[in-house]
N, C-alpha and C positions, 0 to 999 in steps of 0.2 A: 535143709538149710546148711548143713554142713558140710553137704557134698559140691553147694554152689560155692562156700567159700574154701573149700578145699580145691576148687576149680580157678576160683580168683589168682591162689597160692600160685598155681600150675603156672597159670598165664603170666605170672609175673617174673618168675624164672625162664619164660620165654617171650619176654617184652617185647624185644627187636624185630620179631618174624610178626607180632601178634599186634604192634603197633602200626605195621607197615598192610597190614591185612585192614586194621579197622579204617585207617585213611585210606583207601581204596574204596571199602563202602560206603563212607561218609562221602565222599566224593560226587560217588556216584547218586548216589541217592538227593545230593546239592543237584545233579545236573536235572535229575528226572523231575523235583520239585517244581524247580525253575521253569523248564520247559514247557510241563504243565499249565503254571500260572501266569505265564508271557501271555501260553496260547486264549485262554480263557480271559484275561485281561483284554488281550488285542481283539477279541470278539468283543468285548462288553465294550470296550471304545469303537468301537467302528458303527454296532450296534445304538451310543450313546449319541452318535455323531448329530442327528437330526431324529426328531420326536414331535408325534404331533401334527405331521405332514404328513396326509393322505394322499397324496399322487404329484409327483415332479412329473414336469413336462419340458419335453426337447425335442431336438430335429431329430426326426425318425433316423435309429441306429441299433445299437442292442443295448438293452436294458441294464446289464452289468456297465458295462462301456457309461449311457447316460449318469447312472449312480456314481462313477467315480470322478466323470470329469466335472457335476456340478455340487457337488457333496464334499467329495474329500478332494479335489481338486488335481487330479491326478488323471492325467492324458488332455486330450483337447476334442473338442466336440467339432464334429466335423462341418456340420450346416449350424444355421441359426434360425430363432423363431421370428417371424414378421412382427411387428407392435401392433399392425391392425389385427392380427391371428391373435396376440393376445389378449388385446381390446375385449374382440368377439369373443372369448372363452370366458374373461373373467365376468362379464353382464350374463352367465348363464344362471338359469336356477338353480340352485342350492349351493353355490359359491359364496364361501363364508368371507376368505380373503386372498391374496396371493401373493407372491412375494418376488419382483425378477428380478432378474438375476443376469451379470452382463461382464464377459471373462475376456482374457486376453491381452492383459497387460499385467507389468511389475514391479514394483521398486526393491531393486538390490535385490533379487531373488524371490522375493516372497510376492505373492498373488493380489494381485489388487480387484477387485468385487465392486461392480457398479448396481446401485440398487436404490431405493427407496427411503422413507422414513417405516414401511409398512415393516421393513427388515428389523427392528429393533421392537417393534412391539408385536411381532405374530412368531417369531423364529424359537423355535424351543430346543434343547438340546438335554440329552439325559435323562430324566424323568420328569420330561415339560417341562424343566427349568428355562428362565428368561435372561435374557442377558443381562448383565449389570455395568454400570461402568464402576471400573475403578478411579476415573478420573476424566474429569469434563463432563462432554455432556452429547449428543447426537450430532449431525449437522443438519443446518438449516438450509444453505447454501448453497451455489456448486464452486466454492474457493475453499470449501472445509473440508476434513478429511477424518474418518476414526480408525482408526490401529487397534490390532490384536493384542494379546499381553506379550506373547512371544517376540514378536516386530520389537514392539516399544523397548520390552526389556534387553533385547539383544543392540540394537541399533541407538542403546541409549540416546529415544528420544522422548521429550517433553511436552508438554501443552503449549501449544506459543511457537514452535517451530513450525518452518516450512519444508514439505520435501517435493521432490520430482516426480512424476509418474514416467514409467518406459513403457515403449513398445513392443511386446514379445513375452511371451511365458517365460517364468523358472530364471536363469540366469543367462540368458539370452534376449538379447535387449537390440532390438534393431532403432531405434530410434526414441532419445531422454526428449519429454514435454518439456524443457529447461524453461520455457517462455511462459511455461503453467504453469507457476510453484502454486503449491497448497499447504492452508494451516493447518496445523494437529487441533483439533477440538475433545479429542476426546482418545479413553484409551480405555479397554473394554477388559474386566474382569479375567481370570483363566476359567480356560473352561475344557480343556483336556482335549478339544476338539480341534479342527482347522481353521476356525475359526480365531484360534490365538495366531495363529500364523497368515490372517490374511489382514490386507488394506482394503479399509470401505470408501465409496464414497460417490457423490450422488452420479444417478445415470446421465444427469445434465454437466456435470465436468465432463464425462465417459463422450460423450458426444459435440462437446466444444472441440476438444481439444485434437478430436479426429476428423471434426468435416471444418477447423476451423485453417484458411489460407494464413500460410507460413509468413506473409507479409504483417500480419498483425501482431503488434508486439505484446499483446495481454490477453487472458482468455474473458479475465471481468476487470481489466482493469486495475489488477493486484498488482503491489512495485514489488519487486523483484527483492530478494535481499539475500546479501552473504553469507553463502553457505555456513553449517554452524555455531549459526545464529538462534536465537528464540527469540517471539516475539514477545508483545503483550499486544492488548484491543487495543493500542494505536496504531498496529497494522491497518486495518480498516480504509484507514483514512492516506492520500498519496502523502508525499515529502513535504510537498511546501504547503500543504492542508495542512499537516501535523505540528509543523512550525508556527504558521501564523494564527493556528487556538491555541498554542502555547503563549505567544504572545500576549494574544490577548487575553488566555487567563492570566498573567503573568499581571497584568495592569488593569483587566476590566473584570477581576475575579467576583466584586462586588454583587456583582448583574450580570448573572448567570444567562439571562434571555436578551441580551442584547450585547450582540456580538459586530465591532465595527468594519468586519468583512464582512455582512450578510451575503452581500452579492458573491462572492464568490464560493461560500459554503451552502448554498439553498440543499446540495442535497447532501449536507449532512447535520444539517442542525436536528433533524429529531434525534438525530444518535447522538450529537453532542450536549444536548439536554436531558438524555435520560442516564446519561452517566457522568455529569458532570463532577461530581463528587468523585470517582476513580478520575477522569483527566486532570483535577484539580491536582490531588493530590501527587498523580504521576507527574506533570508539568512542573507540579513545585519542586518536587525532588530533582526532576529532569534538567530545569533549567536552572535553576535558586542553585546548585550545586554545582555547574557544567560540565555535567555526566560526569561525577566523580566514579559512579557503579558501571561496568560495561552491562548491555541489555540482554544478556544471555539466562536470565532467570527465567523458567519458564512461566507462564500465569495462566490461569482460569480463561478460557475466553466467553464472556457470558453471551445469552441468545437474547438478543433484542429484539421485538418486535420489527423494527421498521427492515432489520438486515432478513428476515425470511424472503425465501426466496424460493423459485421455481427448483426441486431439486430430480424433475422428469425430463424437461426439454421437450425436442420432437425427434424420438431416437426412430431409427428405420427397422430396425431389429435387436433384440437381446439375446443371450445366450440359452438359456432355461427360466423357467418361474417355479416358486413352489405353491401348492393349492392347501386351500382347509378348506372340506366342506362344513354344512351346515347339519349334517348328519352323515352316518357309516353310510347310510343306506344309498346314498349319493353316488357310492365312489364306483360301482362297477359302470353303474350306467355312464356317467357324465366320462369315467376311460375309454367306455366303448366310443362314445360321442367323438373324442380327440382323437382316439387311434382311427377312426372313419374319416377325419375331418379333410373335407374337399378341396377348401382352400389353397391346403399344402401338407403335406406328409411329413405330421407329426407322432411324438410317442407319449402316451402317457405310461408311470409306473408307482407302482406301489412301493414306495422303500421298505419295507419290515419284508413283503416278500421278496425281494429282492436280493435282500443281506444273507436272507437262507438261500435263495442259488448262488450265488457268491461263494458262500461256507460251504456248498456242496462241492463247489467246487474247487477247493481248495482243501477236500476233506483228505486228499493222497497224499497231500504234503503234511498235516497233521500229523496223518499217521506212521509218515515215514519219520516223522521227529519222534514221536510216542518208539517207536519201534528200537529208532538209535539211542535212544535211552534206557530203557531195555535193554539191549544188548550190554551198553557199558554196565548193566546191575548184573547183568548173568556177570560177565566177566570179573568182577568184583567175587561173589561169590565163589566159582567157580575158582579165583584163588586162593579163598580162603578154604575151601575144601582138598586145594593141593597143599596147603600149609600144613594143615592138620594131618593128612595122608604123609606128606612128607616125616613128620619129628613123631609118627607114631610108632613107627619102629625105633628108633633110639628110647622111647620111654617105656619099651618092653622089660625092660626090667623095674620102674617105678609102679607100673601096672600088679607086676609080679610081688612086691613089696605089702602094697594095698591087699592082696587077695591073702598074703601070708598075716594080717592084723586083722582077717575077719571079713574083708570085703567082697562081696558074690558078685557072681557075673553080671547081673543084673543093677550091681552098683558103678560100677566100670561103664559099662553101659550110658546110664545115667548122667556120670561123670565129664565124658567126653561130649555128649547132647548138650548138657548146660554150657560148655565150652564153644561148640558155635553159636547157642545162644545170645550167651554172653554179650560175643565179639559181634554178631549182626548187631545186637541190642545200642552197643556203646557207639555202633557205626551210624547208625540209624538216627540215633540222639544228635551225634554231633554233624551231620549230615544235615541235621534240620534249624541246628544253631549258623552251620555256614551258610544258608537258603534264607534265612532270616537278613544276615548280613550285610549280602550280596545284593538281595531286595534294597536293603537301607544305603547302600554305595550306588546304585545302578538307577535309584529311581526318578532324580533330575534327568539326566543320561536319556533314559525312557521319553519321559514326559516331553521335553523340549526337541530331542531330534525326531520321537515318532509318533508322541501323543499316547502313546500309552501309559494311562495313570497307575503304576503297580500298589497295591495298599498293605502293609503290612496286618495282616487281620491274621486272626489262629485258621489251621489248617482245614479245608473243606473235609464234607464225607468222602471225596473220591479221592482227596490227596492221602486223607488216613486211611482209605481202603487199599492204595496203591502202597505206604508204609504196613498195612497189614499183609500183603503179599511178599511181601520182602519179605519179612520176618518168619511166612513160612517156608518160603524158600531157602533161606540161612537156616532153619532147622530141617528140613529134608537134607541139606550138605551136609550137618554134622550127623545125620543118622547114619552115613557109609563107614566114616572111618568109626561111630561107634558099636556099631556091628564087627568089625575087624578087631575092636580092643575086647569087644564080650566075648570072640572064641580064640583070641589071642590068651585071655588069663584062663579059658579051661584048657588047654594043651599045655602051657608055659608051668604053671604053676609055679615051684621054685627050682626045677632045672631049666629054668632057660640058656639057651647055648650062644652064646657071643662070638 
C-alpha cells in the first residue's frame, strides 16, 4: 500500500508527461469499446429487422441481394413476382400466411411499401414483436396511407394530411402521383427497424395510380387539397358535398336522417349518419364561426364501416412476399417447391440463414475494424512505455535515494510496475466514462440515420475481456522499464554519476 501511494507521489510530480499518456489510453480504449458495440448493435438490428418469417420469396437472384432489397430496402430487385405465381403459392399446404410486398416508389426519399392489411397483423420484428401504432389506425382504403415513425417525425407530418406518392426509389423521382394525394391515417410506433423509414399503403393505390390514364383527374375520386394542409374526415366527402351537409346541418341539425339533398348525397349518407355527431359538431364550429380556426390541425381519421374498401385491386405483379408456415417442418420442402417452381424462376430464402452469410460475409471488414483498434491500443501503450523509459533515467537519482532509506531492488521494482498500472488503470476507467458518453451523444444520430438502436447497458463479457487484455498489456509495458530500475539501483547505489 505504500509503495502504490508512494507511486501516486511520483506521478504527480510528473503530471504533464503522465496525463498526456493516460488521454491517449482513454482514448483509445473509447475507440475500441465503441467499435465493438456499433458492431454488435448493427448485427442485432439487422438481425431484429424481421422475425417470425420463415421464407421470403422473389424473383430468382441471390439470396443476399433478395434479403436486402425486400427487408431493409436497399438496392432494387431486378424481376418481379407474377400475382397468379403468388396466388398459387399462398393456397399451398402448410401456408400459415403471407404478406406481399410491392416496391419502387417514394415520397421525398423515403420508400413507399404497397402491401395488404395482412402486413400489420402477421409482420413481427425483434423478438416477434407487432407493430403498434402510435397514432391512427391501419388503412382501409386505397386513398389512405400509414407512415413510419421516422417519415412522420422528420417530414413533420400529421393524421389528416395528404401527401404525393413518386415514381423512382431513394431520391430519385421520375414522376410525382400529384393527381393521387393520399391521407395519413395512421403513423406506426419506432421500431428501430426500416420499417420507421418507410410509407405504407394498399397494393390497390400501388396499382391505380400506375395502369391509371393520365387523363383522369382522381385515382378514387379524392379533391385534391393544398399542399400543407391537414385534414380532418370531411375530406371524405368532394367540396360542395361538404358544403351542402354543412348546411343543412346548420338548419336541419334536429333530424339527423333526413337530409333535404337526399338525391344528391345517396352515397354518402351512411357516412353521414354514422358520424353525425363529429360533423355536427365540426360544421358548427366550421360554419357558426366562419372558419375563424385555419383547418391545419390534424385529427383521428376513424374507420367506418361503409369507407372499407378493396385494398388488393388486380395487381399484375409484386415485388416479394413474406411466408409463415404452419410448422418448421414445412419450410425445406414448400423452399424446395418455389426454387423448382415452373411457372417462372423464382427464389425462396430463409432470412436468419441468410443474415449469417451476410455476416460471413462481411466478417473481413469486422475484422479489419477490430484490428484498427487495436493498433491504436498498442500505440497508446506502447507510449506510455516510451514515457516511462524516457524520465527513467532522470529519476536515477530518486531511485538511488529510495534504496539509501532501506528500499531493495525488489521494491523499485515493484515501484515502477504499479506506475504503469496505475496509469493503464486510470486510462482504462476514464476511457469507459468517454464510451458511455459518446454512446449517450451518438445514439439519436444512430437510430434515425441507420437504425441502429445503441443501449447504454453495463459492459458485456467480451467488452471486460477486451478491458482485461489491456490491463495486461499496460502491465507487461511497465515490466521493461521496471527491470531497468531493479539493476539501475544495484550498480547505482549512492554513487551515481550525472
Amino acid at each position: 500500500m505504500r509503495l502504490i501511494s508512494l507511486a501516486s507521489k511520483s506521478m504527480l510530480n510528473r503530471k504533464a508527461s503522465v496525463l498526456l499518456t493516460l488521454f491517449t489510453i482513454a482514448i483509445s480504449v473509447m475507440l475500441l469499446l465503441t467499435i465493438e458495440r456499433v458492431r454488435q448493435e448493427a448485427k442485432s438490428s439487422f438481425s431484429n429487422t424481421v422475425s417470425g418469417t420463415d421464407l421470403i420469396v422473389g424473383a430468382r437472384s441471390g439470396d443476399i441481394q433478395l434479403l436486402l432489397s425486400s427487408v431493409f430496402r436497399i438496392g432494387h430487385a431486378n424481376n418481379s413476382v407474377s400475382w397468379d405465381s403468388y396466388q398459387d403459392i399462398k393456397a399451398q399446404r402448410g401456408v400459415s400466411w403471407t404478406i406481399p410486398i410491392s416496391l419502387g416508389d417514394s415520397h421525398k426519399g423515403h420508400a413507399v411499401l404497397g402491401t395488404d392489411s395482412a402486413y400489420f397483423e402477421h409482420f413481427r420484428y425483434g423478438k416477434k414483436q407487432t407493430l403498434v401504432f402510435a397514432a391512427g389506425r391501419a388503412f382501409v382504403n386505397a386513398q389512405e396511407v400509414v407512415l413510419g415513425s421516422d417519415v412522420a417525425q422528420k417530414m413533420h407530418y400529421q393524421l389528416g394530411q395528404q401527401i404525393v406518392i413518386s415514381h423512382g426509389m431513394g431520391n430519385t423521382s421520375f414522376h410525382h402521383h400529384d393527381d393521387n394525394p393520399m391521407t395519413i391515417v395512421g403513423i406506426l410506433a419506432p421500431t428501430g427497424t426500416p420499417v420507421d423509414k418507410t410509407v405504407h399503403v394498399p397494393l390497390a393505390a400501388i396499382e391505380a395510380m400506375h395502369s391509371q390514364p393520365k387523363s383522369t383527374p382522381r385515382m378514387i375520386g379524392k379533391p385534391k387539397q393544398p399542399a400543407g394542409h391537414t385534414h380532418d374526415h370531411a375530406d371524405d366527402h368532394a367540396h360542395h358535398d361538404s358544403h351542402d351537409h354543412g348546411h343543412a346541418d346548420e338548419h336541419e341539425h334536429h333530424d339527423s336522417h333526413n337530409h333535404g339533398d337526399a338525391d344528391e348525397h345517396d352515397h354518402n349518407d351512411s357516412h353521414n349518419h354514422d358520424h353525425a355527431d363529429e360533423h355536427d359538431h365540426h360544421d358548427s364550429h366550421d360554419h357558426g364561426h366562419g372558419h375563424d380556426k385555419p383547418d391545419t390541425i390534424a385529427v383521428a381519421v376513424p374507420a367506418p364501416a361503409d369507407l372499407h374498401g378493396d385494398l388488393i385491386g388486380e395487381p399484375k405483379q409484386i415485388t416479394a412476399f413474406l411466408m409463415g408456415l404452419d410448422s418448421p417442418l414445412y419450410t425445406l420442402q414448400i423452399r424446395r417447391n418455389i426454387n423448382n417452381y415452373k411457372a417462372e424462376p423464382l427464389l425462396a430464402i430463409m432470412p436468419g440463414v441468410t443474415l449469417r452469410e451476410l455476416w460471413r460475409m462481411l466478417g473481413l471488414v469486422e475484422k479489419i475494424l477490430l484490428l484498427f483498434s487495436a493498433v491504436v491500443v498498442l500505440i497508446s501503450l506502447l507510449g506510455m512505455l516510451t514515457t516511462l523509459l524516457a524520465t527513467l533515467n532522470q529519476r536515477r537519482r530518486e531511485l538511488a535515494i529510495l534504496r539509501s532509506v532501506g528500499a531493495r531492488p525488489r521494491h523499485i521494482f515493484t515501484l515502477m510496475s504499479s506506475e504503469a498500472i496505475l496509469i493503464t488503470a486510470a486510462g482504462c476507467t476514464l476511457g469507459i466514462a468517454l464510451f458511455y458518453a459518446l454512446i449517450a451523444l451518438a445514439q439519436g444520430t444512430l437510430q434515425s440515420q441507420f437504425g441502429i438502436s445503441l443501449s447504454i447497458s453495463l459492459l458485456s463479457h467480451y467488452e471486460l475481456m477486451l478491458i482485461g487484455v489491456i490491463m495486461a498489456a499496460g502491465t507487461l509495458m511497465g515490466i521493461l522499464p521496471a527491470t531497468r530500475a531493479y539493476f539501475y539501483s544495484l550498480s547505482d547505489g549512492m554513487s551515481i554519476k550525472l
